[in-house]
C-alpha positions as CSV (number, residue, x, y, z in Angstrom):
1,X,144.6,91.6,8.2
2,X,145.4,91.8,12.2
3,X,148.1,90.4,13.3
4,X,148.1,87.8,15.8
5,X,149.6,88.1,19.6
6,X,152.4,85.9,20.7
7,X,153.5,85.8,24.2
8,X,151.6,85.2,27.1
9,X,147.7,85.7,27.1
10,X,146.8,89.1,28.2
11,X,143.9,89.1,31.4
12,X,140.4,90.1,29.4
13,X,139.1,93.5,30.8
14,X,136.5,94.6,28.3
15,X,133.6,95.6,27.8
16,X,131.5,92.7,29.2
17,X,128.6,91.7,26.4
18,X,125.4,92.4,26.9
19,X,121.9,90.6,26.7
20,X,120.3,91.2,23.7
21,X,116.9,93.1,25.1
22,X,119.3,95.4,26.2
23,X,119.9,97.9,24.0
24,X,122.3,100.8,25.2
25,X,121.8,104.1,23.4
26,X,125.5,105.8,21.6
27,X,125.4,109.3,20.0
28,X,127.2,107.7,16.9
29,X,128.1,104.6,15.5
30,X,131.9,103.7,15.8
31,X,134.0,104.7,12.6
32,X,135.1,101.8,10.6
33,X,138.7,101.4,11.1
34,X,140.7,98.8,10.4
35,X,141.3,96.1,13.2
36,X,144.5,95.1,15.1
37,X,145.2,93.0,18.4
38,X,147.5,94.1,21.2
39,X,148.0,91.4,23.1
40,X,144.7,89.5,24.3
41,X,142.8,93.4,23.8
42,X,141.3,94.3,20.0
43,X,141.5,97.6,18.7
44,X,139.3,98.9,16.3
45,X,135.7,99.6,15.3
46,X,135.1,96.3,15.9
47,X,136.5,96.0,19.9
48,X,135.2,98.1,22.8
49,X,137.1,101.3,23.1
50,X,140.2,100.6,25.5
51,X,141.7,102.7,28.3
52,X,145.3,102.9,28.8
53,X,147.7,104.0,30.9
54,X,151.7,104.7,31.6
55,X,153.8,103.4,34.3
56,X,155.9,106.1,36.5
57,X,158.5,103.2,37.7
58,X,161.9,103.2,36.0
59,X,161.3,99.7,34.1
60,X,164.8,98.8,35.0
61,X,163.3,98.1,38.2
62,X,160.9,95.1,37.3
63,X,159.4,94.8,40.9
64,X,158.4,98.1,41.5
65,X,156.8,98.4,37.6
66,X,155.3,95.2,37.5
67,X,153.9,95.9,40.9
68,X,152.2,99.1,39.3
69,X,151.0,97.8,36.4
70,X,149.1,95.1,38.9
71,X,147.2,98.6,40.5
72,X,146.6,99.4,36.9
73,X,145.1,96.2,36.9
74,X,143.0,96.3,39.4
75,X,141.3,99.8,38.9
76,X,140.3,98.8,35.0
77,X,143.4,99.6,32.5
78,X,143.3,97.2,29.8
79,X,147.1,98.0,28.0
80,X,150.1,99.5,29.8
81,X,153.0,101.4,28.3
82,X,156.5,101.4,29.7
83,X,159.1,103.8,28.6
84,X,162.3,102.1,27.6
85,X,165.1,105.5,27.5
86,X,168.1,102.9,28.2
87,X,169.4,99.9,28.2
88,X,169.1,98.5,31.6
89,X,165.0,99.5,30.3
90,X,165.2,97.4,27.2
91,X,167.4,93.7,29.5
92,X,163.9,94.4,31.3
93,X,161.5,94.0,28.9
94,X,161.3,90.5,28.6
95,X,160.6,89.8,32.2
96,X,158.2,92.3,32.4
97,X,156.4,91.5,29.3
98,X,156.6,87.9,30.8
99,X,154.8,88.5,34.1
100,X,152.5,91.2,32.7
101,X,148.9,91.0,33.8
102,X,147.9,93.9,30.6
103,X,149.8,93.8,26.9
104,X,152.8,95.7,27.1
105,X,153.9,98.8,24.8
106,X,157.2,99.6,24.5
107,X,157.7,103.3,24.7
108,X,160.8,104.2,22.6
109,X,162.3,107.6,21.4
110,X,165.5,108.4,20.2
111,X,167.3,105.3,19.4
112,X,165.6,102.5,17.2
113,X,167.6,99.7,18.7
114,X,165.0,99.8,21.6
115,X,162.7,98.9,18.4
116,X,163.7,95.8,17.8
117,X,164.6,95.4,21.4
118,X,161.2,95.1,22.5
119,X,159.9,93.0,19.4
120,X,162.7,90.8,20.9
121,X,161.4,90.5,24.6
122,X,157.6,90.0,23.4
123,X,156.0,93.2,24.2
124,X,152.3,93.2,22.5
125,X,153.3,96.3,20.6
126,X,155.8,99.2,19.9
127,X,154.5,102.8,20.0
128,X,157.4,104.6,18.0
129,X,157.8,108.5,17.7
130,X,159.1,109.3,14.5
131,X,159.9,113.0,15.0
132,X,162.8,112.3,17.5
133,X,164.1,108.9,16.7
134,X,167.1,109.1,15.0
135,X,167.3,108.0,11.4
136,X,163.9,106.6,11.5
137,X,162.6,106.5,8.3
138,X,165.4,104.7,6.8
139,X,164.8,101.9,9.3
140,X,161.6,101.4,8.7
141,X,161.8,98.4,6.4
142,X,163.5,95.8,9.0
143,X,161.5,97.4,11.6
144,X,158.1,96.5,9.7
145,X,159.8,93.3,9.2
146,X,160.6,92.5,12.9
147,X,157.3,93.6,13.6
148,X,155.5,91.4,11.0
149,X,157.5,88.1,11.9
150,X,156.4,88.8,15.5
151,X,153.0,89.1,15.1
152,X,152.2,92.5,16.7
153,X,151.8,96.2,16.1
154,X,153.0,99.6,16.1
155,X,151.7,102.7,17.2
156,X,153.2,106.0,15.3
157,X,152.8,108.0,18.1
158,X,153.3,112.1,16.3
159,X,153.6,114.6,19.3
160,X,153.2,118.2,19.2
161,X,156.8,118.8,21.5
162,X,158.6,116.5,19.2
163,X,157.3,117.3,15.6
164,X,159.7,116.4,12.6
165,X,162.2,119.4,12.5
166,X,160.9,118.9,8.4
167,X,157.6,119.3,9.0
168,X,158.0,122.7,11.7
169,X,159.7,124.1,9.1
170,X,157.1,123.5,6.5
171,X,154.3,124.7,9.2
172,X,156.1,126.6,11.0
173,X,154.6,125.1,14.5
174,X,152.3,121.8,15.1
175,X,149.3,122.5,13.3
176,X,146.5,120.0,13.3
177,X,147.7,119.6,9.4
178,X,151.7,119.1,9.9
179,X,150.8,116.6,12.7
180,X,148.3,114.4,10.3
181,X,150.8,114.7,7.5
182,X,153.6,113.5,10.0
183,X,151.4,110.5,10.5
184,X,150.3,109.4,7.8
185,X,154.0,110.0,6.1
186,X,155.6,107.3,8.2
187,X,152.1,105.2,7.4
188,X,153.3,105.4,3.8
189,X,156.7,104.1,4.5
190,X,155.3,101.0,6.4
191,X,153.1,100.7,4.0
192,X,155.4,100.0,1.3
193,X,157.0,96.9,3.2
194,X,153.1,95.7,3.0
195,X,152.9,96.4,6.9
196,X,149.8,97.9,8.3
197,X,148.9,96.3,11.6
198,X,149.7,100.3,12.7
199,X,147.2,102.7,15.1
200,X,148.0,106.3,15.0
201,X,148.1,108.9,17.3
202,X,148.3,112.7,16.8
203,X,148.7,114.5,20.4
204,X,148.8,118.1,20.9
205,X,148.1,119.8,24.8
206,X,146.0,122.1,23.1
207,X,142.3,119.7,22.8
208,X,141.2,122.0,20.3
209,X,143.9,121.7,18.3
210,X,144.1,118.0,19.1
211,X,140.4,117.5,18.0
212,X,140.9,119.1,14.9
213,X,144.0,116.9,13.8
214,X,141.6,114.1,14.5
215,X,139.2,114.7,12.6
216,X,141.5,115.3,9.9
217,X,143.0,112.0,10.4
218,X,139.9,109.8,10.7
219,X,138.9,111.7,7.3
220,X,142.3,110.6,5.6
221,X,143.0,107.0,7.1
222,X,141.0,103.9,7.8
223,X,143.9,102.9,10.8
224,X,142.3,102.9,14.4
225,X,143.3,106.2,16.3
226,X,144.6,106.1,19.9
227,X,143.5,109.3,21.7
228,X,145.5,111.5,23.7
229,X,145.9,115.3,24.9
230,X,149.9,115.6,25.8
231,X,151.0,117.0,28.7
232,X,147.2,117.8,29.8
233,X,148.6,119.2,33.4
234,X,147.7,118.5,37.1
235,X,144.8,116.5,38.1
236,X,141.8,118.8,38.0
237,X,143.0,120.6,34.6
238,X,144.2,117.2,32.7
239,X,140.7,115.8,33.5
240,X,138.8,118.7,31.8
241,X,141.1,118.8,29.0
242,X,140.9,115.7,28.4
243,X,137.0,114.9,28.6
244,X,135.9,117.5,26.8
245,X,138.3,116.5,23.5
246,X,137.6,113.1,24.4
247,X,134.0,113.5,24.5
248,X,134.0,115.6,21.4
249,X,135.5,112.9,19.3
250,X,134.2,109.7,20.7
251,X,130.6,111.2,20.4
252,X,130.7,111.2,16.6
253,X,132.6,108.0,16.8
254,X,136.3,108.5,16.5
255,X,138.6,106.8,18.7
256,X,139.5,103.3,20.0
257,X,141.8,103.6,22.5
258,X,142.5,106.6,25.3
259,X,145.0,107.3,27.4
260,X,143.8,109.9,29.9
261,X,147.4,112.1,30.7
262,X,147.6,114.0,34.3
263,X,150.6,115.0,36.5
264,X,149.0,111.9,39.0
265,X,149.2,108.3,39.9
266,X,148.2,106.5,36.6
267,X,145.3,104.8,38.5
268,X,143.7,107.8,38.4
269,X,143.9,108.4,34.8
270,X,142.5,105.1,34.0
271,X,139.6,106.0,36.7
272,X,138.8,109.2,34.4
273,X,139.5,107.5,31.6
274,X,137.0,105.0,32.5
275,X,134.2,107.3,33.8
276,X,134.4,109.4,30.2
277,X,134.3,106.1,28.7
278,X,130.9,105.3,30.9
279,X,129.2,108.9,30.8
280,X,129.4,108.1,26.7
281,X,127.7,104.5,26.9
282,X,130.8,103.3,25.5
283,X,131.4,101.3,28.3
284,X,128.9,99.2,30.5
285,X,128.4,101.4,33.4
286,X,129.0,100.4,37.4
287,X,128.0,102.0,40.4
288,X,126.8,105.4,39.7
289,X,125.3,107.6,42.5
290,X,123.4,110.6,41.3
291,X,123.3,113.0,43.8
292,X,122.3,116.5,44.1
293,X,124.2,119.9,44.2
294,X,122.5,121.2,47.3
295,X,120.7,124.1,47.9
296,X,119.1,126.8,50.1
297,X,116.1,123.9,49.7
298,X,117.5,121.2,51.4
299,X,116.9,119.7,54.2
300,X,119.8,117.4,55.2
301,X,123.7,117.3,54.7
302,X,123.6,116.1,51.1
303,X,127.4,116.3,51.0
304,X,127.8,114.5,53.7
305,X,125.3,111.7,52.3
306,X,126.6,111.5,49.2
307,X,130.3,111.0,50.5
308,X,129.0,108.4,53.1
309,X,127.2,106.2,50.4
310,X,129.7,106.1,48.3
311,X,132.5,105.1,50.6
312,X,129.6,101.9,52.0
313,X,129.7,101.1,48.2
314,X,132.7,101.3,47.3
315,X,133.7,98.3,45.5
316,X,129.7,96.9,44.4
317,X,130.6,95.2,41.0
318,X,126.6,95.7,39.1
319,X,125.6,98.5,37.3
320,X,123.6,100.1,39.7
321,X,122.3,103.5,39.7
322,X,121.7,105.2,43.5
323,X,120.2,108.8,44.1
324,X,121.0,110.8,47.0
325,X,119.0,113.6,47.1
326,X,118.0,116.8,49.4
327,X,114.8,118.0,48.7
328,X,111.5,117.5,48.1
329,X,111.4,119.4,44.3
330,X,113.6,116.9,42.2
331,X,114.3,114.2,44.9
332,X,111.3,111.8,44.4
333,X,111.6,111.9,40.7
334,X,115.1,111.4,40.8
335,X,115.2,108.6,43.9
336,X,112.2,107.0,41.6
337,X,114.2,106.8,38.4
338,X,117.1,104.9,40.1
339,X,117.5,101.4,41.0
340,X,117.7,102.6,44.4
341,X,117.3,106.3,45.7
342,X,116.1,108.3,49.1
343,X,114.2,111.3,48.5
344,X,115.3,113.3,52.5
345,X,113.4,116.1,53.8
346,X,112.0,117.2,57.4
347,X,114.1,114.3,59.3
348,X,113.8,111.4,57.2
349,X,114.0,109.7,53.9
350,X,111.7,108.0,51.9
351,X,113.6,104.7,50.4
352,X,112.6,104.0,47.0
353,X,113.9,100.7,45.4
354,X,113.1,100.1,41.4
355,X,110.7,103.4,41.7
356,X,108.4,102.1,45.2
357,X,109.1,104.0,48.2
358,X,109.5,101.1,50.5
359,X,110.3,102.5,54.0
360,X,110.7,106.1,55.7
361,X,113.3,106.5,58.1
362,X,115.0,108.8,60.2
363,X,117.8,110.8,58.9
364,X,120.6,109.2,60.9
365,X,119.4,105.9,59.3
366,X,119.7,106.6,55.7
367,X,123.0,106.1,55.0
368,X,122.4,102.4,56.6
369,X,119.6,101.7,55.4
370,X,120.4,102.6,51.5
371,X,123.7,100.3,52.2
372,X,121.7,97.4,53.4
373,X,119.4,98.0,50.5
374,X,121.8,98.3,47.6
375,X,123.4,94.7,49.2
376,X,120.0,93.2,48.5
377,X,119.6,94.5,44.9
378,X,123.4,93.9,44.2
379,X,123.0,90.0,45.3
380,X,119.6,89.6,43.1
381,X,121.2,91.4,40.1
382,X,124.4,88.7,40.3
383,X,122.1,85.8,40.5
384,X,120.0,87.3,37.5
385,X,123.8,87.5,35.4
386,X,123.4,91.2,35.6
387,X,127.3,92.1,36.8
388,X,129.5,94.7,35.0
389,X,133.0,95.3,35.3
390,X,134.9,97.2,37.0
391,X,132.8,99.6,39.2
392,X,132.9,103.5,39.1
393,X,131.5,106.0,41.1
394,X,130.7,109.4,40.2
395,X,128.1,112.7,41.7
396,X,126.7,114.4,39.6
């Protein structure tokens, strides 16, 4: 059964439903899992698939975290997780969890006060990592207590760098199999209080290794799985890593919540996050502009096009697909195939809006004339109900 938020009602960022002629194409169905609530968000088979993110503030200092989990916010993040290493962390809690605009995680290692700490202030849930907390497993029972009187969740949250000292020596490193039978180990122990409003995670910085202790998971387990590849590196690097395991396991289905980890801002790893979330049709998509790679074909800056269009859109709320293209080979099929496209060559552009070519005009006008256009397709789409959420922009 899923347990029921308390606290303050979370700000609803998912996936906004659609009309029912509209019919959006998945590689797989999601894989049953059981079904949970964090905060005002569902996780599960049942909800859309949600993107997290971590704050980089100290959470001592309320301000400065509340303040970026509002940027979180506003770029699309639907639950936040704050680490809680001390004590001044844990007196914050409560305000935080308070003022949140997301559902709060508590983050806690080591001590399993902070447990219980958190359940105190109200967070939405506790992600708990048993392989470095001390004496976890015999507090388990008031811990699945706390959590059940509260009403929330719990994420066992297994990383590779912090594996059970019992299970490395079993393995002898963090195989995808000493990471599953971590998990589902302390799963057992909750269990036995009768508690399983629990989501898993099973993180490793290696995604093949990751993938593979997924799939072994969603085999063994019917509890929704939160995806993650630890420690994935800088920007460029994480974001690889990251979609391709991502993509591997939310194409057949497996996964309900991701938490895109880069050595950046945590705006950008829900604007990744997002964007894989999008490219899989698991989320209604935004602003998209297709644009070309360029060539010894073209005819006109398409670099410089593509940048410029995206920065006069940036912001448009409807799913709206714009192609920006160079030649005269795959430009007019393209530019005809989006809601809005220019097909440039020899000076100018042809416009095409919904597959028409509407207007040519000169090159230096294109930019303007694809802004003005996308205004007047944006505006009829609102009034037809047609907006999406948060908007994302990618060239591909």
């Amino acid at each position: 059964m899923a347990a029921v938020a308390t606290g303050p009602v979370a700000v609803g960022l998912g996936m906004p439903s659609l009309p029912a002629d509209r019919v959006v194409p998945v590689l797989a169905p999601r894989r049953k899992t059981r079904q949970l609530m964090v905060g005002g968000v569902g996780v599960g088979s049942d909800h859309p698939v949600s993107v997290q993110s971590m704050t980089t503030t100290v959470t001592a200092d309320v301000n400065k975290t509340l303040q970026q989990i509002a940027e979180l916010t506003a770029a699309g993040c639907q639950i936040v997780r704050v680490a809680v290493p001390t004590n001044d962390d844990a007196d914050a809690l409560k305000a935080i969890a308070k003022k949140s605009q997301l559902p709060v995680i508590a983050d806690i290692h080591f001590q399993p006060k902070y447990v219980f700490a958190a359940i105190d202030a109200g967070c939405a849930a506790v992600r708990v990592n048993p392989g470095n907390i001390r004496e976890f497993d015999g507090n388990v029972g008031a811990i699945a207590k706390a959590a059940m009187d509260a009403g929330i969740g719990i994420r066992i949250g297994v990383n590779a760098g912090s594996l059970d000292k019992r299970l490395l020596a079993k393995y002898g490193k963090a195989t995808p199999e000493a990471l599953v039978e971590s998990a589902l180990w302390e799963c057992s122990l909750f269990e036995e209080h009768g508690y399983r409003d629990i989501k898993i995670s099973v993180k490793h910085n290696d995604p093949v290794i990751m993938v593979r202790a997924y799939e072994l998971l969603a085999e063994q387990c019917e509890y929704p799985l939160h995806l993650g590849v630890t420690e994935a590196g800088p920007a460029f690097q994480g974001t690889i890593k990251s979609a391709v395991a991502f993509g591997s396991l939310l194409s057949r289905g497996i996964g309900d919540t991701i938490r895109v980890s880069l050595s950046a801002p945590p705006v950008e790893e829900v604007k990744v996050g997002l964007q894989i979330l999008e490219s899989l049709n698991l989320r209604e998509r935004g602003l998209e502009i297709v644009s070309c790679p360029s060539c010894g074909r073209a005819q006109v800056d398409v670099y410089k096009l593509a940048e410029e269009v995206t920065a006069g859109l940036e912001g448009m709320d409807v799913p709206l697909r714009v192609a920006v293209m160079g030649c005269v080979v795959n430009g007019p099929g393209e530019a005809r195939e989006a809601d809005l496209g220019v097909a440039s060559g020899n000076g100018k552009g042809q416009i095409f809006v919904k597959g028409e070519v509407i207007k040519s005009v000169p090159e230096h006008l294109i930019v303007e004339t694809l802004i003005e256009e996308a205004m007047k397709l944006a505006e009829t789409m609102r009034a037809d109900g047609a907006v999406s959420g948060a908007p994302s922009v990618s060239l591909v």
